[in-house]
N, C-alpha and C positions, 0 to 999 in steps of 0.2 A: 504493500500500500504506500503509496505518494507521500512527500510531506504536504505537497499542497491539497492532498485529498483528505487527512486528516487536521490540518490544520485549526477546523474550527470543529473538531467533531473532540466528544468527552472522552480522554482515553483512561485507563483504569489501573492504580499501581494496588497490590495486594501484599499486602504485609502477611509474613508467617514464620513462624519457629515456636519454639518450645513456650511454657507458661515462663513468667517472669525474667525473661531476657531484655524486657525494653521496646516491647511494639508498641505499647499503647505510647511512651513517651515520645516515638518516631511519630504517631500519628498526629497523636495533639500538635507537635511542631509544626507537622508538614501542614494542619488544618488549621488548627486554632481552637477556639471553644466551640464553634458552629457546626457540631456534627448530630446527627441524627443514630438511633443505639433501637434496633427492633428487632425480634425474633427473624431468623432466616427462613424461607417458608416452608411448609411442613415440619417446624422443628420448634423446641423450646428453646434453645440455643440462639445465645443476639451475637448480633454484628453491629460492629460500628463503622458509620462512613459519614465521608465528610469528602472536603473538595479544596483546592490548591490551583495555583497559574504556577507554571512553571515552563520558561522561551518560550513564552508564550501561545500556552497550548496548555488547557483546561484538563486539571486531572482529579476523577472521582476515586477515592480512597477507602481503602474497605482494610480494617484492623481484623483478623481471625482471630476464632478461638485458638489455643494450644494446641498444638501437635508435635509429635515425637516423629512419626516417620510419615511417608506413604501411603504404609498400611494401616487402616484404620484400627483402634482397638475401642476410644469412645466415640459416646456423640459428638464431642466437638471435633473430635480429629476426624468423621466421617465430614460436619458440616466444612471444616477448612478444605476438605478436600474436596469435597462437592464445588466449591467455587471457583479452585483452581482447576476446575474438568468443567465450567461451565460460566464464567464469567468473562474468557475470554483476556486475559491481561496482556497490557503492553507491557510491562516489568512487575514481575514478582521480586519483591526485597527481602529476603532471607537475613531475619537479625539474630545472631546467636551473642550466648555469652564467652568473653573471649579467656573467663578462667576455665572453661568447659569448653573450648573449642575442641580437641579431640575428638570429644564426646557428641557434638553436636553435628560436627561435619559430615558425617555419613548421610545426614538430611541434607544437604546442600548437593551432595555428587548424586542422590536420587531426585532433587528436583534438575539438574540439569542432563542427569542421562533420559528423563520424562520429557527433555525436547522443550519446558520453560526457560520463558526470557529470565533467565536469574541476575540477580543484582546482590551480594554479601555485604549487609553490613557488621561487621564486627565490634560487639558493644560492648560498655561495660569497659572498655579500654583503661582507665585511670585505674579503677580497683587492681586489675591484673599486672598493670606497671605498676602498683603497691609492693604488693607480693612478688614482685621481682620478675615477673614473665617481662618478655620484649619482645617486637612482631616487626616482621618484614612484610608490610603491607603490599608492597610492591611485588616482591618475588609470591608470595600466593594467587595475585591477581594473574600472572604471569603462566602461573600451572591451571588454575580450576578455568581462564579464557574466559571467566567475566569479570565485571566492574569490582575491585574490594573495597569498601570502603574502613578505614579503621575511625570509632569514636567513642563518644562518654556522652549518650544523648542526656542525661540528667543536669549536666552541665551545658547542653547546648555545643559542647565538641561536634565538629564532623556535619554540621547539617547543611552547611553551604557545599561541602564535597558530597554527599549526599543528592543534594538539588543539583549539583554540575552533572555527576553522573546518567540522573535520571535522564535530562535535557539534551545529554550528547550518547542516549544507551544507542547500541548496535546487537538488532532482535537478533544478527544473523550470526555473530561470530561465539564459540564456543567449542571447547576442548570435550573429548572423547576419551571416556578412561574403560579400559578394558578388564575384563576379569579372567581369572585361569583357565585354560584351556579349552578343559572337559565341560567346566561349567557357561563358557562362551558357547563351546557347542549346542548344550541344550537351551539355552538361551535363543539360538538362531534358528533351532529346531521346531521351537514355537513361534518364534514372531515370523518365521516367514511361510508360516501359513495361515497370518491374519492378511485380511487384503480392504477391511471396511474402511472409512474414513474416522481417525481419530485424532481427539485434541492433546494426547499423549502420545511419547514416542511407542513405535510396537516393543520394544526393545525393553523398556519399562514396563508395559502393559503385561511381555511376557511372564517378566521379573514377578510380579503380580498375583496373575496368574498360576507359576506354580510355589506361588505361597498360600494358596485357594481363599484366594480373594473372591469375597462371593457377588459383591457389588460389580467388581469389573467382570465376573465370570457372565452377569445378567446383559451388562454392555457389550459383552463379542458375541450374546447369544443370538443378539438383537440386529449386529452388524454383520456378520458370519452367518447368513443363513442355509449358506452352500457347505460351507468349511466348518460350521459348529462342531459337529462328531468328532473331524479329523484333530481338532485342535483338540478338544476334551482328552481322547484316545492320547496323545502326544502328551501332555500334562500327564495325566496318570500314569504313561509308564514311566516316563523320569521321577515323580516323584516315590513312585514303589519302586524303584532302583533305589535312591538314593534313601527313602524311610526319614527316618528321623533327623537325619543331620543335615536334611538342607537348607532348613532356615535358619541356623548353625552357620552354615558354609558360607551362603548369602552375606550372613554381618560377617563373617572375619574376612571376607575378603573387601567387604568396603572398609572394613576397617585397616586394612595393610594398603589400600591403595591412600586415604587418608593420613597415613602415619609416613607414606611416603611425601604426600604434599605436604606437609607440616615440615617434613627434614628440612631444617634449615631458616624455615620461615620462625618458628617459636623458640626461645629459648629463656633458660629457667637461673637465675641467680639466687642463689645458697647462702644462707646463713643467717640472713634478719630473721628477728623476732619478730611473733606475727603484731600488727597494729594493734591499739585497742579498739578497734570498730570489730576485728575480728575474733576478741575475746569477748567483746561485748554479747558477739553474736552466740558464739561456743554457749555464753551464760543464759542467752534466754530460751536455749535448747533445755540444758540442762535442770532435772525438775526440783533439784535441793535450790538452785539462784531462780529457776526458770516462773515456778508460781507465785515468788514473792515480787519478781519484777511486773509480773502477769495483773497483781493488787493494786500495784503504784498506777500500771496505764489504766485499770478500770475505775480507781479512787477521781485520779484527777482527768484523764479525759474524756467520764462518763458521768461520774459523782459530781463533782465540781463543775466543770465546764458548762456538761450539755443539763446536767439536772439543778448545779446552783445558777449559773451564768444564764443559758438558756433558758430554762422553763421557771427560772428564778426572776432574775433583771429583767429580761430583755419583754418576757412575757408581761412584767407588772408594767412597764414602760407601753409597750404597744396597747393589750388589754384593757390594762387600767388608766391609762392615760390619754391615748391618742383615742380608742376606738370608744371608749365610757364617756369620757370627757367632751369629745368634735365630735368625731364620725357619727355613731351613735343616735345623737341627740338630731344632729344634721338631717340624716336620712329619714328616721322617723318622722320630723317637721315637714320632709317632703310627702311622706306617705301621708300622714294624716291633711293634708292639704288635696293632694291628687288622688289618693287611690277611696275612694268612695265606698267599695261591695268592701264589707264588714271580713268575709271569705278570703280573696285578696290580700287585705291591710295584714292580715293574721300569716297570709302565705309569706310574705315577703320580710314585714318586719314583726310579727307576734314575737308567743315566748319560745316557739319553733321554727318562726324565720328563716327563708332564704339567709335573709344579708342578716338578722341580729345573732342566728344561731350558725349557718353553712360555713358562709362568708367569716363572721368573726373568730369562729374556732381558727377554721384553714388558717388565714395569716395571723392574724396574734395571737395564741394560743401556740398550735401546733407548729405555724410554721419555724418561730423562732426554734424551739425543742428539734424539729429537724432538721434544720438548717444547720444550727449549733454540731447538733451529732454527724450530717455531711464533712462540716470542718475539722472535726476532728477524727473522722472515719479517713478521711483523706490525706490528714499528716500523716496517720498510722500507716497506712498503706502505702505512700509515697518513701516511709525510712524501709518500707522492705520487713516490718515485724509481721505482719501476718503469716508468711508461710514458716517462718519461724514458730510461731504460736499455733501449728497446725500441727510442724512437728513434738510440738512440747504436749497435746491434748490427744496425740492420734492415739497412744495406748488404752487411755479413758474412752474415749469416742467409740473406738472399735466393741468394746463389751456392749453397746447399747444401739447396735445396728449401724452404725457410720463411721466415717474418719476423718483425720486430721481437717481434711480440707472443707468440712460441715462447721469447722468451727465459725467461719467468717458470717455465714446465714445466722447462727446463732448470735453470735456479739451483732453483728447488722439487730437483732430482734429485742437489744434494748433500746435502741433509738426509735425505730420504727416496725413492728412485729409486719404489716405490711408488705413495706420493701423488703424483708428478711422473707418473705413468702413467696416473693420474686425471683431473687436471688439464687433461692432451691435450685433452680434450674442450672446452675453449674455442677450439682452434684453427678457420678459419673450415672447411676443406676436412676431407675423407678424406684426402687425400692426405696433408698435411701433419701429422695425426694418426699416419697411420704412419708418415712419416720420423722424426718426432719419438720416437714409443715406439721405433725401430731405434735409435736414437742415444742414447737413455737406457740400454736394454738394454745397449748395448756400452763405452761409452765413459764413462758419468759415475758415478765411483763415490757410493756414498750416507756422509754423515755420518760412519755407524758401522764402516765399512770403511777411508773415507779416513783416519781418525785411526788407525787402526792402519798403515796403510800407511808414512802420515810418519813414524811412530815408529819403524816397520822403520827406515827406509830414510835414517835423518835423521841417521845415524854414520857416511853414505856418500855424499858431496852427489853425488859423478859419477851415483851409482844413481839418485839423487832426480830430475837432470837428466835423464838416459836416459827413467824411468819416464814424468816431465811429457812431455818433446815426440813419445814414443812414445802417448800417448792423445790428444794433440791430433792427430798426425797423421792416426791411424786416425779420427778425429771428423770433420775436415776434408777427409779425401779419400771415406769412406763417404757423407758428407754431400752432397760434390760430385756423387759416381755416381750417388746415391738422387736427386737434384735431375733429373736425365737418364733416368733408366730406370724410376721411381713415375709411371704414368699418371694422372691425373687434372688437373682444373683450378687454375690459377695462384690465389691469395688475392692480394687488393687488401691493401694497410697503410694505415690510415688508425686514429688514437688521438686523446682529447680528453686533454689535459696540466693535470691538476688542479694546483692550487695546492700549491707548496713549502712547506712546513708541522712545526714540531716533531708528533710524535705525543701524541696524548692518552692519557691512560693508562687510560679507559676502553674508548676503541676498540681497542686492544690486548688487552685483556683479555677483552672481547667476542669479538672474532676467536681467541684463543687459547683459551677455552673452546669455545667451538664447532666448533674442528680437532682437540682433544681429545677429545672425545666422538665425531667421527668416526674418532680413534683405535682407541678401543676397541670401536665398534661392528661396524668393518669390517675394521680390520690385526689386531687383539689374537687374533682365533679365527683366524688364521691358522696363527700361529706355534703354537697348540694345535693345527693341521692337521701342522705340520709335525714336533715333536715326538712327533705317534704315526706317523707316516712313518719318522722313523729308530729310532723302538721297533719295528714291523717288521719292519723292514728286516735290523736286528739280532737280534730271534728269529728268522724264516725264512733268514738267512743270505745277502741279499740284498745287503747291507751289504757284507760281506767280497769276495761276488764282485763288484764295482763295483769296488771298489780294486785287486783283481787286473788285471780287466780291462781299467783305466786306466794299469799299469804300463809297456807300450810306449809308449807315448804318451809318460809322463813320462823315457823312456832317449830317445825324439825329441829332448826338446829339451832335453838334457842334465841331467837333474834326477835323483836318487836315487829308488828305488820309494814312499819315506817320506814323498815330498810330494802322493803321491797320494790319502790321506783329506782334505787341506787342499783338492784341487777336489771333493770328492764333499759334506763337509761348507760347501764355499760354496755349496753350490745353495740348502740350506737356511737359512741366514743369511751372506750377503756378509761379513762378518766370524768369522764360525767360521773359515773358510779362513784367513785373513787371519792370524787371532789362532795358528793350524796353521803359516804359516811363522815366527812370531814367537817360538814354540816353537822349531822345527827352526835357525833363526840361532841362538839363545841356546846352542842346544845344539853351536854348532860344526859342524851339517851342510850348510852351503850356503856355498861363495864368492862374493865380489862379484857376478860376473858370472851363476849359479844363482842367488842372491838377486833381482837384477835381470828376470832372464826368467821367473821363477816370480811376481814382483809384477805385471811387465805382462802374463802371460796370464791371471792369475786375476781380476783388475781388467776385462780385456776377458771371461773366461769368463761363461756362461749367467749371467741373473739369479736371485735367490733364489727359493724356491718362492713368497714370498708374492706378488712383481710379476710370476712367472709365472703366478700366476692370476688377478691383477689385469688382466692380456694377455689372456688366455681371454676375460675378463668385458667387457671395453671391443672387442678387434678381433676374438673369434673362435677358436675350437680354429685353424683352418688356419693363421690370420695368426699366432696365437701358438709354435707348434710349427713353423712355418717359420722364425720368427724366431730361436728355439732352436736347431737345424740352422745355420742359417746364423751365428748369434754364437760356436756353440760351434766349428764349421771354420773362420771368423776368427782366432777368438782361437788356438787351439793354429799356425795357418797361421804369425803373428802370433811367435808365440812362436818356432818354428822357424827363421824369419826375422832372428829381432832375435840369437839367439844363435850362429847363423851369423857375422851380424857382427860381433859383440861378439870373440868366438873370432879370427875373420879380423886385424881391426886392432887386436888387443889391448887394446883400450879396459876399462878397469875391473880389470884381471888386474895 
């Protein structure tokens, strides 16, 4: 194709390599914050893209999931691959980490023996010149015959050689690297009895092929309709020759051919002691430093920050100030002016209101409390702790159906139970998607719940005690069951541990506009969902009977009829309830011990409407409305339970 024929047409660069090498940091640069983040189709699995000028020639940018090779083994490395066999790229930039180049490069000599435009960028450069590595960027470029780029994208290293490259790439020119004899032969034995048209080389396809790739065996089935058998036949006897060891044979031979490009290019200096960013790091591996350091970042960048700062300051400033004080009074002045039908005036601004109730939770209320928790979810993430703290929880995690890398969904589900409901979607399995959402739903309260909680409960340390090791239990023993009676297959753990790192305060800011605007595009019309839910509810009188008909319920488990709008009002926001006992304490109607069992059932009771339909939307009507059923007989079970005891050994009375 012409340059003057694509000159003004959108061409496409596809970022890919492993988790945590530094793609998304190549992406943010090369876009900026204006990128759009939706599931890929048919899939739970997001992509992020975004768009770039670069010689002037329009480039749309698509950040993939993780992938390790090729061959698929997850969903996400099915969907990276799916894009690369179907998006069509003028350059694929292959970013790897460059203390792990070894390790990484065998994916680099398979995406250029697949016939992609390859482009290497080699990241993470600064940390490996820490530790003593040094690179000959030049002589690699030299062997693999595409563009190498070497940098530190956290630092903004390499992105102007990066942009020169992409602007002067050459789709055509590329090195050919050969494998052992025997195994060339069967190689050649299969690809040259494909004859279909494909967007990979046959050569790779073979590669593939006899690693019984069942995705590409479906694509020659499809293109090969003369040649299907004969190619099958061909596959199967090489690989019942060869049995077991040819996918063995496969990696060590890209591994000798890689060990050969590296001669020369990397080399390794002896004897520094390692930094303290990389003791630092050894320590929050380690679980004697690993969960006291684990206390510090959830005291101060979840306690403090997002629950005093957040749903503390910023919440009394906005709520109580701007929206009570102006907004408020303003809007209502209009309504009672303009809006006439009684029906109406109640829609919009009653005591179930669009704007007095939807509107004022979303931005001051809740949005400070997420926003807050976005800021500080993205320093975290930006220093490189989280896969850290994936591997500090993954022995824990595993007894209770998950691993390491569920932790993030979890901590995500004290800020926003929600967006942690979303997030699931990274985990590798179905399975472990719905242990995960069961265990959010139940046990982890969100942000703007838990700060009220503490604050209840913070003039009663017994009750505070009680409450804590009452959700950890139900956490840890539902966790357990769900690990023994969730059918599905087991997830492997396996993480690449990015460089410990101050955070930039671009990539923070990047990241925190971009969860913001999924804010309001996806959570914000919720809570307008839900506020004309209880404006119904309360003209049809639906409302009233719900509280009636939860009042045995509340004489169960020793509670006054009074605290039963505080669980009706928590469905629709986890802290309505919350903020219902906060009331009823102040006002003298709950003792310790009713204090106590009314925090740990509502904390355990059903999620809010919004991550109730966030459930729908991710597992399904059945899965979600089971879940419901089953949190909500939990929790009151739960509740019956604990004040049983409480009553029996007098504890808190």
């Amino acid at each position: 194709m012409s340059s003057s024929s694509t000159h003004h047409e959108t061409r496409k660069i596809i970022l890919v390599g492993n988790p945590n090498v530094g793609k998304s940091v190549v992406f943010n640069a090369l876009t900026g914050a204006y990128t759009t983040v939706s599931n890929y189709p048919g899939t739970s699995v997001e992509v992020s893209r975004g768009h770039c000028d670069i010689g002037g020639h329009r480039y749309e940018v698509l950040d993939t999931p993780g992938m390790y090779a090729l061959l698929p083994i997850t969903e996400e490395e099915r969907v990276a691959r799916k894009i690369l066999l179907e998006e069509d790229p003028f350059v694929v930039v292959h970013v790897l980490d460059a203390r792990n180049i070894e390790r990484m490069l065998p994916m680099t000599l398979q995406l250029i023996e697949a016939g992609l435009p390859v482009m290497l960028v080699v990241n993470i450069l600064d940390e490996a010149e820490r530790i003593g590595m040094s690179f000959d960027v030049g002589l690699l470029q030299e062997k693999l015959g595409v563009p190498v780029v070497g940098a530190a994208m956290a630092r903004k290293r390499g992105l102007s050689e990066i942009r020169a490259a992409i602007a002067g790439f050459d789709r055509e020119h590329r090195a050919r690297f050969a494998y052992s004899s025997d195994l060339e032969r069967d190689i050649l034995k299969v690809a040259s009895l494909m004859h279909g048209e494909y967007l990979l080389d046959r050569r790779a396809l073979a590669l593939l092929l006899l690693q019984k790739d069942e995705e590409i065996q479906e694509r020659v089935r499809t293109r090969e309709s003369g040649a299907t058998s004969a190619i099958e036949k061909a596959v199967n006897e090489i690989v019942f020759e060869r049995r077991v060891d040819l996918h063995l044979r496969i990696s060590l031979e890209r591994k000798r051919i890689c060990k050969g490009l590296l001669d020369g290019v990397v080399t390794q200096r002896e004897g520094d002691a390692p930094p303290f960013a990389e003791r630092l790091s050894a320590w929050t591996m380690n679980p004697w430093t690993g969960f006291p350091l684990l206390l510090l970042v959830l005291y101060f960048g979840l306690y403090k920050f997002v629950g005093g700062f957040g749903a503390g300051t910023i919440v009394d400033l906005l709520e109580g100030g701007l929206f009570e004080k102006i907004v408020n009074p303003w809007v209502i002045g209009l309504a009672d002016r303009f809006l006439v039908w009684t029906w109406l005036h109640e829609l919009m601004v009653g005591e179930y209101g669009i704007f007095t109730l939807g509107v004022r939770y979303a931005v001051a209320i809740v949005l400070p409390i997420v926003g807050t928790f976005f800021i500080a979810f993205s320093v975290i993430e930006d220093t490189g702790y989280f896969p850290r703290l994936a591997m500090l929880v993954d022995r824990i995690f595993k007894k209770i159906g998950l691993n390491g890398r569920a932790v993030i969904p979890i901590v995500l589900g004290f800020g926003c139970d929600t967006m942690a409901t979303i997030v699931t979607r990274t985990l590798e399995t179905v399975r472990e998607r719905l242990i995960a959402t069961i265990l959010l739903a139940l046990a982890i309260p969100c942000s703007a719940q838990l700060g009220v909680i503490l604050g209840l409960l913070s003039d009663t340390p017994g009750a505070l005690v009680v409450w804590s090791l009452s959700l950890t239990l139900v956490f840890l023993v539902i966790g357990f069951l769900a690990a023994r009676l969730v059918p599905g297959e087991r997830a492997m753990f396996y993480m690449e541990i990015p460089p410990l790192r101050l955070p930039q305060a671009r990539n923070v800011l990047v990241k925190t506009l971009t969860r913001m605007q999924w804010y309001f595009l996806e959570i914000f019309p919720l809570f307008i969902i839900a506020s004309v839910l209880l404006w119904a509810g309360k003209l049809t009188g639906v409302l009233d009977g719900l509280v009636k008909a939860m009042k045995p319920a509340m004489y169960a488990l020793g509670l006054p009829a009074d605290v039963a709008p505080a669980f009706i009002f928590g469905f629709f926001r986890r802290d309505f309830g919350a903020a219902g006992l906060y009331d009823l304490q102040t006002s003298g109607l709950l003792n310790p011990v009713q204090l106590t069992v009314a925090a740990v059932t509502l904390t355990l009771f059903v999620p809010c409407v919004a991550q109730f339909l966030v459930m729908q939307k991710e597992r399904g009507w059945k899965v979600a409305v089971g879940i419901f059923v089953f949190v909500t007989l939990l929790a009151f079970s739960s509740g019956w339970a604990l004040n049983r005891l409480l009553l029996l050994t007098g504890w808190l009375s």
